[in-house]
C-alpha positions, 0 to 999 in steps of 0.5 A, a space after each residue: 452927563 447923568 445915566 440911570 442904569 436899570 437891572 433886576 428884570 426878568 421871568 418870573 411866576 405869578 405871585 413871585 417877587 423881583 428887585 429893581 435896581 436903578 444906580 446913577 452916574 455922572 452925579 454927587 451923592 449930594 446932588 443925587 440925594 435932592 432928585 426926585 427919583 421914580 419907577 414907571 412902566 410900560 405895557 405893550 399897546 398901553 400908556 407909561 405910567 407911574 409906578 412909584 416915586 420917592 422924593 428926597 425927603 423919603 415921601 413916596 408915591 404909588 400907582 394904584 395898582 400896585 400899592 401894597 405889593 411894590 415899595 419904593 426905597 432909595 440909598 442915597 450912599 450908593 446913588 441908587 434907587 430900588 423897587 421891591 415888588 411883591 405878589 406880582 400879576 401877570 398885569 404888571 408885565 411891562 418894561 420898566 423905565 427909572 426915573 430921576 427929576 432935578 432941574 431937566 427929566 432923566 430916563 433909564 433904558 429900560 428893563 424888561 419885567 415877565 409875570 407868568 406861569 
């Protein structure tokens, strides 16, 4: 059974920057290398929506809103799969959910981002 486990949230300020972390379980290195792996985030009263997404080829995808500030990267060694995010927004406060597609969707439980002064 695969599980994706998110860490890195937390408070803080406009302009700041925060980490994310998504480490896999319950998969290969060799399998975990070929998912599609991605970030997506939801506001309160708002849609989820596409963060960043990183394929196994290294391509990525960006939300438009963050493009720019936020960069996806992955370390296929360590199964897991990173967010970097840069001169943060009040806007960007959400939870922010992983992502990994192979064959079935599998979703993190969430961890919960804080942009304010």
């Amino acid at each position: 059974q695969v599980q994706l486990v998110e860490s890195g949230g937390g408070l803080v300020q406009p302009g700041g920057s925060l980490r994310l972390s998504c480490a896999a379980s319950g998969v290969s290195g060799t399998i975990f290398s070929i998912f599609v792996m991605g970030w997506y985030r939801q506001a309160p009263g708002k849609q989820r929506e596409l963060v960043a997404e990183i394929t196994r080829a290294g391509t990525t995808t960006y939300g438009h809103s963050v493009q720019g500030r936020f960069t996806i990267s992955r370390d296929n060694a360590k199964n897991t799969v990173y967010l970097q995010m840069n001169s943060l927004k009040p806007e960007d406060t959400a939870s922010y959910y992983c992502h990994g597609t192979f064959t079935k969707d599998y979703w993190g439980q969430g961890t919960q981002v804080t942009v304010s002064s």
